[in-house]
C-alpha positions as CSV (number, residue, x, y, z in Angstrom):
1,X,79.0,26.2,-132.9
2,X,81.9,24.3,-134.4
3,X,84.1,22.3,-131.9
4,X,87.8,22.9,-132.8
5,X,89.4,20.0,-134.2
6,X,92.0,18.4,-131.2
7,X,93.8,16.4,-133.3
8,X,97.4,17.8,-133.4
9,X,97.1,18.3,-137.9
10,X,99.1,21.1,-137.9
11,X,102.2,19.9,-136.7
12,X,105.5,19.6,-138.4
13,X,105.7,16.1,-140.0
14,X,109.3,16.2,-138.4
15,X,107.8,16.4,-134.7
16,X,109.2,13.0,-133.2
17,X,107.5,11.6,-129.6
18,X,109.4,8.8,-127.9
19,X,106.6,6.4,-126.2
20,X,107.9,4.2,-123.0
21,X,105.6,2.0,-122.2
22,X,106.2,-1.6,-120.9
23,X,103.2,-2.7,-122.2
24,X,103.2,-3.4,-126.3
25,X,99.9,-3.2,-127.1
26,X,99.1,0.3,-125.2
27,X,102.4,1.8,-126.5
28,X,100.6,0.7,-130.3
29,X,97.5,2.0,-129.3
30,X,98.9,5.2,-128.4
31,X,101.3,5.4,-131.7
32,X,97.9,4.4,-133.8
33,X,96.4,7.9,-131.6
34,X,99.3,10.2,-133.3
35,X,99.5,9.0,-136.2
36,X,99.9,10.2,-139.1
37,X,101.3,13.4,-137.5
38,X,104.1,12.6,-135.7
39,X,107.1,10.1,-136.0
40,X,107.0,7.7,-133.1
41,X,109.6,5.9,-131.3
42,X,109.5,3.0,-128.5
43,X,110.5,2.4,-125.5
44,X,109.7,-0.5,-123.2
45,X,111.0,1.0,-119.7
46,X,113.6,4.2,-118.8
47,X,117.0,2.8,-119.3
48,X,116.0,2.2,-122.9
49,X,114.4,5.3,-123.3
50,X,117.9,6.8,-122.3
51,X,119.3,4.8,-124.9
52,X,117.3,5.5,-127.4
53,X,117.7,9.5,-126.4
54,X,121.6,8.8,-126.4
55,X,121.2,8.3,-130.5
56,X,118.3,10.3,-131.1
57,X,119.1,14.6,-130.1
58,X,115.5,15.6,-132.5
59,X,112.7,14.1,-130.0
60,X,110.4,16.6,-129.0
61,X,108.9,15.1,-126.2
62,X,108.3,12.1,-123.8
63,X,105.2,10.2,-123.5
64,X,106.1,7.6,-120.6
65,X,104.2,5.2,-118.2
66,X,104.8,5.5,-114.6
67,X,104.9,2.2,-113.4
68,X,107.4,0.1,-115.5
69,X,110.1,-2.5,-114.6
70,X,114.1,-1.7,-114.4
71,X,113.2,1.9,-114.3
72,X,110.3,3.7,-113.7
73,X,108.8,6.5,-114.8
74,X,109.8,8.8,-111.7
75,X,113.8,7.5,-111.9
76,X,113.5,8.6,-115.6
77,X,112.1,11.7,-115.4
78,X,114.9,12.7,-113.0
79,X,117.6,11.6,-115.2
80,X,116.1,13.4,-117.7
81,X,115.9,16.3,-115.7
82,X,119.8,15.9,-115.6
83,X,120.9,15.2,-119.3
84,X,117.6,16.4,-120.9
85,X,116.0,19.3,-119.3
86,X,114.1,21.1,-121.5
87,X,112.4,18.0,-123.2
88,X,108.7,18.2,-122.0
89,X,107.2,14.8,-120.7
90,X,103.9,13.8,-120.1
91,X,103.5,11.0,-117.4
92,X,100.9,8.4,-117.5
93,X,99.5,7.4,-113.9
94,X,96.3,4.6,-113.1
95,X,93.5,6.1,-112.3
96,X,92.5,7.4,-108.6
97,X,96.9,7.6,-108.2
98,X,97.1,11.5,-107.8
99,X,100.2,11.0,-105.2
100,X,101.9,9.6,-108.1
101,X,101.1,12.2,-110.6
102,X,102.2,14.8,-108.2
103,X,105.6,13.0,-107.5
104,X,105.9,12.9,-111.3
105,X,105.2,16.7,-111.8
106,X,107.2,17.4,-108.7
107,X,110.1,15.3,-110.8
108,X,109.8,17.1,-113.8
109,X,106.8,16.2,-115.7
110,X,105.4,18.8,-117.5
111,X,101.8,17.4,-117.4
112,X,100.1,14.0,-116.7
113,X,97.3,11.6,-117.7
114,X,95.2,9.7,-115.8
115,X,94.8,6.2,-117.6
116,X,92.5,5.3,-118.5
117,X,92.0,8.4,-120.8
118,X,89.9,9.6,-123.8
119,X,91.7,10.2,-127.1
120,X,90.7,13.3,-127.3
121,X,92.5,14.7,-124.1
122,X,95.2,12.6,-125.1
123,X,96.0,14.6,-128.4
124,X,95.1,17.4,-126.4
125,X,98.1,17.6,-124.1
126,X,100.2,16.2,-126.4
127,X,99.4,19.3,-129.2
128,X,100.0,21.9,-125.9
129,X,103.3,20.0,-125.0
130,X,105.2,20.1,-128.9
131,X,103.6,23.5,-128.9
132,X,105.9,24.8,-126.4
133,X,108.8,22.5,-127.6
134,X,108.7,23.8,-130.9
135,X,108.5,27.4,-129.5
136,X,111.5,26.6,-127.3
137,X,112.9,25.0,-130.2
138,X,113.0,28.5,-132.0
139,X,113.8,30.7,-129.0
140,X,117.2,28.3,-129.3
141,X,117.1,29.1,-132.5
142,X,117.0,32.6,-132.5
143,X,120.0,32.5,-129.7
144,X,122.1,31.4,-132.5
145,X,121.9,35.1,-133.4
146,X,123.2,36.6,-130.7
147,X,126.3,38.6,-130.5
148,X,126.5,39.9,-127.2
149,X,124.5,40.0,-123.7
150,X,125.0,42.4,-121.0
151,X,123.6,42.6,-117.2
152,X,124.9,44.4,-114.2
153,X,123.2,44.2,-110.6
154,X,124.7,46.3,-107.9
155,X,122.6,44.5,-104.9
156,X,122.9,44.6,-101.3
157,X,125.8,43.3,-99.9
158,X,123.6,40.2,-98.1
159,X,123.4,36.4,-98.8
160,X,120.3,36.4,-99.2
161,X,120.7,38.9,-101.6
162,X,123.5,37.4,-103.4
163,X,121.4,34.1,-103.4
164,X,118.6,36.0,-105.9
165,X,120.7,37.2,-108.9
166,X,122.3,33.4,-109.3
167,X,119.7,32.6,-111.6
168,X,119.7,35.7,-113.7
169,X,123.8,35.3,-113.9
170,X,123.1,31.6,-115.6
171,X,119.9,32.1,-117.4
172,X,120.2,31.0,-121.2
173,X,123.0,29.4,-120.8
174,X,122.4,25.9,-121.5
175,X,120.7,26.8,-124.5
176,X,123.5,29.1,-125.9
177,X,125.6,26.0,-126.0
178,X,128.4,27.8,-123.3
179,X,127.3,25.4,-120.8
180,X,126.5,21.3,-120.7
181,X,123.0,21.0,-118.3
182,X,125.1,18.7,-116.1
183,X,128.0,21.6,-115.3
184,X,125.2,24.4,-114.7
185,X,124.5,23.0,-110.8
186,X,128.8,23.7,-110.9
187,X,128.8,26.5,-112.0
188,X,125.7,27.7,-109.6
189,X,128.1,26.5,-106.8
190,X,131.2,28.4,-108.4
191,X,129.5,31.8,-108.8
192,X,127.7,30.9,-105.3
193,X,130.8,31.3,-103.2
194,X,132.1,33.9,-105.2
195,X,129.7,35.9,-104.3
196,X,129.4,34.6,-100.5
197,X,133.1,35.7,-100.5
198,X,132.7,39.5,-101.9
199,X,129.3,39.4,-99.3
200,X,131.2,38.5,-96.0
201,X,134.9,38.7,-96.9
202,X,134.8,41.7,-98.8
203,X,131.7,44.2,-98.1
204,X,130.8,43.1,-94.4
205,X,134.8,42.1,-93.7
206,X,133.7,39.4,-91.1
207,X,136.8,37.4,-92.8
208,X,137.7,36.7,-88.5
209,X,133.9,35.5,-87.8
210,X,133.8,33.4,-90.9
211,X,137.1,31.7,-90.0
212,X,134.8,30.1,-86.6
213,X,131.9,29.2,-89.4
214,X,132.3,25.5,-88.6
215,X,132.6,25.4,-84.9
216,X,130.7,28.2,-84.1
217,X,127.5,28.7,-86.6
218,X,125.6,30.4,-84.0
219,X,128.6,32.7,-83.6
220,X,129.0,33.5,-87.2
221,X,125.2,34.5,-87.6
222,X,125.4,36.6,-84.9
223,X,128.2,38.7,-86.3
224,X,126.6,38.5,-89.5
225,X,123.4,40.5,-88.4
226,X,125.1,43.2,-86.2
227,X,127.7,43.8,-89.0
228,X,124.4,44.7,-91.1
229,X,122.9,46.7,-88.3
230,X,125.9,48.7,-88.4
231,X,125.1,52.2,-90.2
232,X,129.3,51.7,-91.5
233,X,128.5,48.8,-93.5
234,X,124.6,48.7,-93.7
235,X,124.7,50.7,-97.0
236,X,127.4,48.8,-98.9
237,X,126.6,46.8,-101.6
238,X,128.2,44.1,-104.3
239,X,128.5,44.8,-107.9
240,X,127.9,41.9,-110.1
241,X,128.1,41.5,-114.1
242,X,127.4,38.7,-116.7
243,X,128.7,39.2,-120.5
244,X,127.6,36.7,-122.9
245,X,129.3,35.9,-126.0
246,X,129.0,32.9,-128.7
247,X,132.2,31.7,-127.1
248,X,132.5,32.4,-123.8
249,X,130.6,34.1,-120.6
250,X,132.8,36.1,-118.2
251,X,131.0,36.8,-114.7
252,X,132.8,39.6,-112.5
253,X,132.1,40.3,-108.7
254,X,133.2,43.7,-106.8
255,X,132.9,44.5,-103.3
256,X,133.6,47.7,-101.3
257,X,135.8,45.7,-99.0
258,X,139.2,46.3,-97.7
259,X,140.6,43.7,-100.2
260,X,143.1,41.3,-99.9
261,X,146.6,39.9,-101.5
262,X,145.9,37.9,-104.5
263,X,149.0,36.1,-104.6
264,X,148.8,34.9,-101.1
265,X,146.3,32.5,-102.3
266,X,148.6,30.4,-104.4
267,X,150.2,27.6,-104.8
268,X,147.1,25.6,-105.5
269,X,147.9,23.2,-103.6
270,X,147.5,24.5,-100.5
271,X,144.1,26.0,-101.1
272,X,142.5,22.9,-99.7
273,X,143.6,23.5,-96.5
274,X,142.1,27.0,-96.2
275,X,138.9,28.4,-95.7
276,X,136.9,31.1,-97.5
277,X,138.3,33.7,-99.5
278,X,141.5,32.3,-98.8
279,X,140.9,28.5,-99.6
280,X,137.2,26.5,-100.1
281,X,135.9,28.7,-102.1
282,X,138.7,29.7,-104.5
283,X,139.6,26.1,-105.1
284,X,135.6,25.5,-106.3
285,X,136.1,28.5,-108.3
286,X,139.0,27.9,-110.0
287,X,137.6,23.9,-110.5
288,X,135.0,24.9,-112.1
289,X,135.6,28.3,-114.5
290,X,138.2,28.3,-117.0
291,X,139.8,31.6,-116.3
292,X,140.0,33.4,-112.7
293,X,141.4,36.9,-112.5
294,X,141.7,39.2,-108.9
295,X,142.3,42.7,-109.4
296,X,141.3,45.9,-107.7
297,X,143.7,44.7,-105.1
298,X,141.4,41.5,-104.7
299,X,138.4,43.6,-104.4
300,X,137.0,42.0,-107.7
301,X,137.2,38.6,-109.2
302,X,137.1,37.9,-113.1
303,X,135.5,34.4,-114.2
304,X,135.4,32.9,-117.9
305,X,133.3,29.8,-118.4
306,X,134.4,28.8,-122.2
307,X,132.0,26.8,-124.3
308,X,133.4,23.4,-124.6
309,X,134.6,23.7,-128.2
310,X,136.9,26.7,-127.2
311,X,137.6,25.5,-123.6
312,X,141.4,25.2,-122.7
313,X,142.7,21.8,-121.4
């Protein structure tokens, strides 16, 4: 039987690995290893790897010690998971360290060696880690294309609920260009409380329970849970919609609530001192979206998110 070749031949001669290792001669061993297949950089600890990512957008993936001085492996990965995430790493750990390795998975490694290592399973990894960075690279690719998405969840109207679609609302996004990875935990936050507003302002109308939220958190559950067990509002739900475009993503959230008056909630200066619907929220909203729209007698709220390129000062 033939054993199939590991070595990573195949690969485009473009494929670029940055190495970050303090130690010179194992980050040369491990360039001499991929050789003559990929294009390797250096790195001697994280800050200059972040550096050296700063200048160069085309690396494909990480290769990086744990253990290194200035910054570690673990403080890396994390700041990577910030400004970089969907470049693969592979963390390097001593043998017999497997709380490290899991800290460095649970950080955002996508796999891990234990040193010392074979070359074989070396290659190995690192052929199964450009793998999926090149088919991520053409899935981004292939976005490029797009013209239009379109999703609509109609979903119960509870938190919990609510809490489930955020994901689906935001998938994509990053990679579409409509959204930098360091606004998308913003934008979770943004569409969060819309959607907490149309759930307990709006559907439930618990606006008067929600008011006591701070003081009284037992309270507010409380009133939460029978307003569901109450056959008038059990069956209501919250409408929610995502439409993507190359230039902009408009999310729009319905209740079947009593609604409210929309211009009420201005001037914006006074938002700060108000809570929910009426205040917290909006003002996190309207921070973080580029367009916000109440209509339906303030029974829906329309939000643009602009790619940066066409976002409005």
């Amino acid at each position: 039987m033939t054993v199939p070749d590991p070595r990573p031949q195949a690969a485009p001669a473009s494929a670029r690995i940055l190495l970050v290792e303090d130690e010179p001669n194992v980050r040369k061993m491990l360039e001499r290893f991929l050789a003559p297949s990929y294009v390797c950089l250096g790195a001697s600890n994280g800050k200059e790897a972040l550096e050296v990512l700063k200048n160069e957008r085309d690396v494909d993936l990480v290769v990086t010690d744990v253990r290194m001085p200035q910054m570690d492996g673990i403080q890396l990965l994390k700041a990577l998971r910030r400004t970089r995430p969907n470049l693969p790493v592979i963390a390097m750990t001593a043998y017999g360290s497997e709380e490290t390795a899991v800290e460095a998975l649970r950080a955002g490694a996508t796999n891990y060696l234990r040193k010392p290592f074979k070359t074989q399973e070396f290659l190995a990894i690192v052929r199964k880690c450009m793998e999926l960075s090149q088919l991520r690279r053409g899935r981004i690719a292939a976005l490029a294309h797009i013209r239009e998405l379109s999703k609509v969840f109609e979903i119960p109207a509870r938190l919990e609920a609510a809490r489930s679609v955020l994901p689906h609302l935001t998938e994509g996004l990053v990679d579409l260009g409509l959204v930098e990875p360091q606004d998308l935990l913003n934008l979770d936050v943004a569409l969060e409380e819309a959607l907490a507003n149309a759930v307990i302002h709006g559907s439930l109308d618990l606006t008067e329970a929600a008011q006591s939220l701070r003081t009284d958190r037992d309270g507010f559950e409380r009133a939460y849970w029978e307003r569901i067990a109450d056959p008038a509002y059990a069956a209501k739900t919250v409408v929610v919609s995502v439409r993507t475009t190359r230039d902009e993503v408009a999310f729009t959230v319905e209740d079947k609530g009593p609604g409210f008056d929309a211009s009420a909630l201005t001037p914006q200066e006074q938002l700060t001192t108000l809570q929910g619907v009426q205040g917290r929220g909006l003002m996190l909203i309207r921070l973080f979206m580029d367009e916000v729209v109440h209509d339906q007698g303030g029974r829906r709220i329309r939000m643009v998110k602009r790619t940066p390129r066409h976002a409005v000062p």
